[in-house]
C-alpha positions in Angstrom: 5.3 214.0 4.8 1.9 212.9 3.0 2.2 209.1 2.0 2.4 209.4 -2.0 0.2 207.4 -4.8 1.7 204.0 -5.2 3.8 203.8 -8.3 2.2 200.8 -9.2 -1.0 198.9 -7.4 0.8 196.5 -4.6 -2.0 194.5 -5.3 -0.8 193.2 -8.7 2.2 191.7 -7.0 0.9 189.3 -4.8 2.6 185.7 -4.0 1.3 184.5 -7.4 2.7 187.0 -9.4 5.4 185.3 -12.0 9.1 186.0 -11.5 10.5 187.8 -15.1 13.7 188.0 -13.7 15.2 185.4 -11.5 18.9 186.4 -9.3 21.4 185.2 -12.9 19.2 188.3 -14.2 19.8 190.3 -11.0 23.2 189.1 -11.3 23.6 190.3 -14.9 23.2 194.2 -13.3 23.7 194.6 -9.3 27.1 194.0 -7.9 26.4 192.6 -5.2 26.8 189.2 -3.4 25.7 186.5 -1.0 24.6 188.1 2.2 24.4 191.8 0.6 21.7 190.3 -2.5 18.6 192.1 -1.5 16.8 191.4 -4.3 15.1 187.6 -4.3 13.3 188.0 -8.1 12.2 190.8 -10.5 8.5 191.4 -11.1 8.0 193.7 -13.6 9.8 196.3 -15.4 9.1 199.0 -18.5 12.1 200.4 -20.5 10.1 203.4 -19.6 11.8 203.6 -16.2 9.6 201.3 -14.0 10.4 198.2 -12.3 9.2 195.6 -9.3 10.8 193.4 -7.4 10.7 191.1 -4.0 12.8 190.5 -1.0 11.6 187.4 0.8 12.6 188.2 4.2 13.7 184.8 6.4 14.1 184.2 9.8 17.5 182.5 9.3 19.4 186.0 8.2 22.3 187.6 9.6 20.6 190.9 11.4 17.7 188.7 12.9 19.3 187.5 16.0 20.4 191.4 17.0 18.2 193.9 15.4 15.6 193.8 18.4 16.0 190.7 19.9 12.5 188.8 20.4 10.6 191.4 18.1 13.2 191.0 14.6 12.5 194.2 12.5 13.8 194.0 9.1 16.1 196.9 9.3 15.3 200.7 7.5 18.8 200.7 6.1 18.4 197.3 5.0 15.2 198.8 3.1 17.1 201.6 1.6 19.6 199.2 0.5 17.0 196.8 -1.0 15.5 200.2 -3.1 19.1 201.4 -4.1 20.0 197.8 -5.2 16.7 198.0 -7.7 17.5 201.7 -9.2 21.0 200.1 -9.9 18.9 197.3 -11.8 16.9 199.5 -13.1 19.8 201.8 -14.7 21.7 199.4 -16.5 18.6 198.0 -17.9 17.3 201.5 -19.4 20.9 202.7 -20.1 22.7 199.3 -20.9 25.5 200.9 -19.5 28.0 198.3 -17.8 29.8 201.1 -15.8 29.6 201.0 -12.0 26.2 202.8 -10.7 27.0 203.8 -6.9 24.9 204.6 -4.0 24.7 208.6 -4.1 22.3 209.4 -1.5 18.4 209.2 -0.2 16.1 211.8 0.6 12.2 212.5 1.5 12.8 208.9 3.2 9.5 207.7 5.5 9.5 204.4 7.1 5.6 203.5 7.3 5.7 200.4 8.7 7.2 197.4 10.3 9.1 194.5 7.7 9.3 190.7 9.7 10.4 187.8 9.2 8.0 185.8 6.8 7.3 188.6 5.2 7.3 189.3 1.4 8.6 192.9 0.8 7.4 193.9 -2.3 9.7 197.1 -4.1 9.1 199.8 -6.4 10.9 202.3 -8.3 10.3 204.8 -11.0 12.8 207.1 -12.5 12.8 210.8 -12.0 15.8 211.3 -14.3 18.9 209.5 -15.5 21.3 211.4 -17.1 24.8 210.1 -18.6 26.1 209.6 -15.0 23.6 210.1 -12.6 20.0 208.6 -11.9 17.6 209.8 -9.5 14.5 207.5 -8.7 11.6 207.5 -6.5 11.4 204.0 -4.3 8.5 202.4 -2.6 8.2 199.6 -0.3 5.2 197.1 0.6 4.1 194.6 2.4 0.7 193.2 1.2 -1.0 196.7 0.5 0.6 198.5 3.5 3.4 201.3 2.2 6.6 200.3 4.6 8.7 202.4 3.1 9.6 205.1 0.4 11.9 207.8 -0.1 14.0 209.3 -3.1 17.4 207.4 -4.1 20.5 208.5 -5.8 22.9 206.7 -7.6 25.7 208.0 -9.8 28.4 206.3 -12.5 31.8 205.6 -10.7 34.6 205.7 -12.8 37.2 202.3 -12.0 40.6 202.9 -10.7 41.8 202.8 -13.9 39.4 205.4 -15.7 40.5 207.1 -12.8 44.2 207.0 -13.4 44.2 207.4 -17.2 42.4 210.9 -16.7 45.3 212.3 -14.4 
């Protein structure tokens, strides 16, 4: 598969780039918690259906010690986790919709290159649609200017147990 245009230039995101969202604003829209937070700050985002965001990746996490031992690769699923968590950020902001946004699926995904520790992953996403409960988002991944990643993500609105059991 041809690498595709960066959503954004990578370049504009460098170390010096200043955080718009910090991990309360994360907070406010992913889920997630302690050792599963993949996202360290937000960059950028447009209500348009664009956003950035970084993933300091440290020597001292859990995978390090196992995921090739001696040569630590930040882990592809990892990456796709990292991306999914930022379309679910993404969602709530456009939709301001407080309902649970699930992991639905990737496709077209190309690992590029190699994410170690020290590293700075830089991530990307751009809506291709959201509808009322279902988003679909096209995901990048850099490290300086190198593409690591990038692949298509899929998220849809869970309903909660009890939405669940009010409809039967």
């Amino acid at each position: 598969m041809p690498l595709r245009p960066p959503i954004l230039p990578p370049e504009g995101f460098g170390p010096d780039c200043p955080v718009i969202g910090d991990r309360d604003e994360i907070r406010r829209f992913v889920p997630q918690r302690d050792t599963f937070e993949m996202l360290h700050g937000i960059l950028h985002y447009d209500p348009s259906g664009v956003a950035v965001a970084y993933r300091d990746v440290r020597d001292d996490e859990h995978w390090v010690s196992g995921h090739i031992p001696g040569m630590p690769l930040f882990p592809g699923v990892l990456m796709i986790e990292t991306a999914a968590q930022l379309c679910c950020y993404l969602f709530h902001k456009v939709k301001q919709d407080g309902r649970f946004f699930a992991f639905g699926g990737v496709d077209s995904v190309r690992f590029r290159g190699t994410v170690e520790p020290g590293d700075r992953i830089v991530i990307m996403t751009k809506t291709r649609r959201i509808r009322r409960h279902l988003g679909q988002f096209e995901t990048q991944a850099f490290v300086g200017s190198q593409m690591v990643y990038e692949g298509i993500v899929t998220g849809m609105v869970l309903a909660s147990h009890r939405e669940r059991s009010a409809q039967a």
